[in-house]
N, C-alpha and C positions, 0 to 999 in steps of 0.2 A: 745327138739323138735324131738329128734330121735324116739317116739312111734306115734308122730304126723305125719311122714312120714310114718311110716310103715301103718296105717290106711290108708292114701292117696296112698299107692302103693296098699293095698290091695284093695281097690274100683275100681281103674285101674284095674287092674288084674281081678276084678267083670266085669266090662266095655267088657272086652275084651270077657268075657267069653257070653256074647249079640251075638257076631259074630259065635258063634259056636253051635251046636247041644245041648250041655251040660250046661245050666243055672242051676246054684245051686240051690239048696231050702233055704227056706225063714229062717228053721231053723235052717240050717249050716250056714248060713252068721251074723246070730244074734247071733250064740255060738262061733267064731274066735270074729265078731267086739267086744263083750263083754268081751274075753279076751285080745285084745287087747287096749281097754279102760280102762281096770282096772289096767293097765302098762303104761296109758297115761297121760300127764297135762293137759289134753284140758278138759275145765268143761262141756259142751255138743257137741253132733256133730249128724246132720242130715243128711244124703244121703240117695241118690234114684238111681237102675241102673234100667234100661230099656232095653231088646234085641229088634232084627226087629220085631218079632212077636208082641212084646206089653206086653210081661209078666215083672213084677214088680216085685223087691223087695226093700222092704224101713227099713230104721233102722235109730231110734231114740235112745239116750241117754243121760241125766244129765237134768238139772235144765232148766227149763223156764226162771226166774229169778235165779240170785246167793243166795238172800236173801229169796227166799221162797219155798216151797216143792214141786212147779208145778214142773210136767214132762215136757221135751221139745218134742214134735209130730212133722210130716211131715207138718203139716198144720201152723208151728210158722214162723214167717215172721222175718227174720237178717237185721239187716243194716249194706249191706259188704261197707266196707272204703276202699281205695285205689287202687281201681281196672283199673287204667289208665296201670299200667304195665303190668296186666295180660291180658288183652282187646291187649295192644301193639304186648306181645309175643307172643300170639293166632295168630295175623294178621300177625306178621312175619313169623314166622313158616308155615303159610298156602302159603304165598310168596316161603321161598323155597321150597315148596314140588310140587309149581306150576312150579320150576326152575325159576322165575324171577327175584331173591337176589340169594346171595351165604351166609353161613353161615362167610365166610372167605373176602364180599367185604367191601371195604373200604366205613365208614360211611359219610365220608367228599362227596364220589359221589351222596350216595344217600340222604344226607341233605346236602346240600352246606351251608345252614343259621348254621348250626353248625358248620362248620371245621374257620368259623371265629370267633367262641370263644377260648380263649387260656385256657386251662384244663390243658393241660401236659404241663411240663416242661421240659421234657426231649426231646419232640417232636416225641414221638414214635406212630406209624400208631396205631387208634381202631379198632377192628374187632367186630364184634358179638361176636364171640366166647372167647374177653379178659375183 
């Protein structure tokens, strides 16, 4: 999964580039994600960045389905599974940056329904950050 990060770092790094003067063209982002795809396991992958102003750029790659020769487009619809953590981490994160968590407080203050289930044996404090 290490080229599946780097995709995901480079679309941040796309993201970020929203906030500044300098949005890339549509053709440079399609010539890096493509080499980076062709170095990746992921069978398709869709993303979209957006700046303030509203200019787009979109890149699709691999199969619609695994079993037939459709392209995957901006326009195909995923069913994401599991997204209760990443939904969680979003909200926490946006918590400390409000300063109302610390990434270091103790999880027992802020779920008490949890510090009465016994997890550790060792009895050692959870933080976020372990």
């Amino acid at each position: 999964m290490k080229s599946a990060g780097s995709i995901v770092l480079y679309f941040f790094l796309l993201s970020l580039a929203g906030y500044s003067q300098n949005f890339p063209k549509q053709e440079i982002v399609t010539k890096k994600m493509n080499e980076l795809m062709r170095s990746s396991d992921l069978p398709a992958v869709v993303a979209i960045a957006v700046n303030k102003k509203g200019q787009r750029i979109t890149y699709a790659f691999g199969k619609a389905v695994w079993t037939e020769d459709t392209k995957v487009t901006p326009q195909h619809i995923f069913r994401i599974y599991s997204m209760t953590k990443l939904v969680t981490s979003v909200a926490a994160m946006q918590l400390v940056e409000q300063g109302k968590i610390k990434l270091d407080d103790d999880l027992s203050v802020l779920l008490p329904e949890m510090a009465k289930i016994p997890i550790l044996k060792d009895g050692q404090l959870i933080t976020a950050k372990k």
